[in-house]
C-alpha positions, 0 to 999 in steps of 0.5 A: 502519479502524484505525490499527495504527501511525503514524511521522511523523517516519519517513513510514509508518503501517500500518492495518486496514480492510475494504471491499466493493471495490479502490476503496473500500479504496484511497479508505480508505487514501488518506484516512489519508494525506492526513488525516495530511498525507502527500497532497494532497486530489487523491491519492484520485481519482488513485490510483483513476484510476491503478490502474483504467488500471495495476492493481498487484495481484500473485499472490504465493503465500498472501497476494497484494498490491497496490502502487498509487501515483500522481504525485508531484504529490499528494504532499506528502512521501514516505510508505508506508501499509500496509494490512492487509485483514479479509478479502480483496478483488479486485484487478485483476492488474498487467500482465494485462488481465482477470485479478483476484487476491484481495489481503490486503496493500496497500502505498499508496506516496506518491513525491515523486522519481522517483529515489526509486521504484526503490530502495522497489520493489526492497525492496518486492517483496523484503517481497512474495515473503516469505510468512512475513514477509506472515503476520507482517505480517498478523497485525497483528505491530505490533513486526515491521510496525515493522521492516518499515517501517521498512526500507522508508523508510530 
């Protein structure tokens, strides 16, 4: 794994990785947040529990996503990790027993406020029905992946 770019002050980071499975990359990205202090230690079991029972992968044309995030409980403050994949990996379809989607792009959100969610979504799934702006994005673009981020967490 690669750290691409790191915020704190602004709560986000974004990171190259590659892995054999959804649990192996969303245990990677779960341990750069909680290493840069954005998780409890008990987010990576919670947020593989989590997208085991409540898949978040979405079919979003070309370049496919995956949205996980878990309780605010093992949050310590609110953050969005991106995670940009070598290669893609499958992910379980959210909504859609037994269908997989090979997902390029992940987004781990950290929520501390339930309030909070709605709003991040609603951008979020604005980024993900953006084909060119996910190209730009994976492409490790670090001044757009700024931008983009940085949108996401005002």
């Amino acid at each position: 794994m690669k750290k691409i770019i790191g915020k704190a002050d602004k709560n986000y980071l974004a990171v190259s990785l590659s892995g054999e499975n959804d649990k192996e990359i969303l245990g990677q990205m779960a341990d750069v947040m909680f290493q840069e202090g954005y998780v409890n230690e008990g987010f990576h079991n919670a947020i593989i529990r989590r997208e085991e029972n409540f898949p978040t992968g979405l079919p979003t044309g070309e370049i496919n996503v995956a949205i996980p995030h878990t309780d605010p409980e093992y949050v310590n403050r609110p953050a969005v990790c991106l995670g940009i994949l070598d290669s893609p990996v499958k992910f379980n379809v959210m909504g859609m027993e037994n269908e997989t989607v090979l997902v390029s792009v992940l987004f781990m959100l950290a929520i501390k406020k339930k309030e909070d969610q709605l709003g991040l979504l609603q951008k979020l799934i604005a980024t993900c029905q953006d084909q060119e702006m996910l190209k730009v994005i994976q492409s490790g673009d670090k001044k757009k992946i700024d931008e983009v981020l940085g949108e996401l967490v005002k």
